[in-house]
C-alpha positions, 0 to 999 in steps of 0.5 A: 500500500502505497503511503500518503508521503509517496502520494505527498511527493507526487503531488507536489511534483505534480503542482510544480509541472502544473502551475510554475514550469507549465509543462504537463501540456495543460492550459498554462501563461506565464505569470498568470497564476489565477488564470492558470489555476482555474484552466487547470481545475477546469479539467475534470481529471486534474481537480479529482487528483487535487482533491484526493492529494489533499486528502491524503496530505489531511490524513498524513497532517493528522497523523504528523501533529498526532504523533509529534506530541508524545515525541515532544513529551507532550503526552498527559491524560489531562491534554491527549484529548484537547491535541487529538481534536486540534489535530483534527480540526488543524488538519481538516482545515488545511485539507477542506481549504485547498479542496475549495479549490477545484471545487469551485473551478468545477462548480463554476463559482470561480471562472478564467 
């Protein structure tokens, strides 16, 4: 099973070809970054990638804060309950934000 690190690299990889050298064939102007962002993500397989990419960098950002803690000796019945929520919550954050995204390319609230 691939893990959300290797689904993380390739994303990231991914973004760079897409929307700084522009070389994945897919709409693209230099130093049109909206213009190249909605373009993209109006291509339906492109937001799909997006929106699954951020959902595993969700989960590997949960996983990360949620472990962090104890290796910092940051780990007290009194605390593990109020960190796992901030975790959560810090990680849907992230992940749910960026998914906005594609989906209001898609939706056609945000148009070239």
């Amino acid at each position: 099973m691939m893990r959300s690190g290797s689904v993380i690299l390739v994303f990231v990889i991914f973004h760079i070809l897409h929307l700084t050298t522009g070389s994945l064939g897919l709409p693209f102007r230099e130093l049109d970054v909206y213009g190249n962002l909605t373009a993209g993500f109006h291509v339906p397989w492109v937001s799909i990638f997006y929106i699954v990419a951020m959902v595993f960098l969700g989960m590997h950002l949960y996983h990360g804060l949620w472990t962090i803690f104890p290796l910092l000796g940051v780990s007290h019945l009194r605390y593990t309950r109020m960190l796992k929520w901030a975790a959560h919550v810090f990680a849907i954050l992230i992940a749910g934000g960026n998914i906005s995204i594609p989906v209001a390319v898609l939706a056609g609230w945000l148009r070239t």
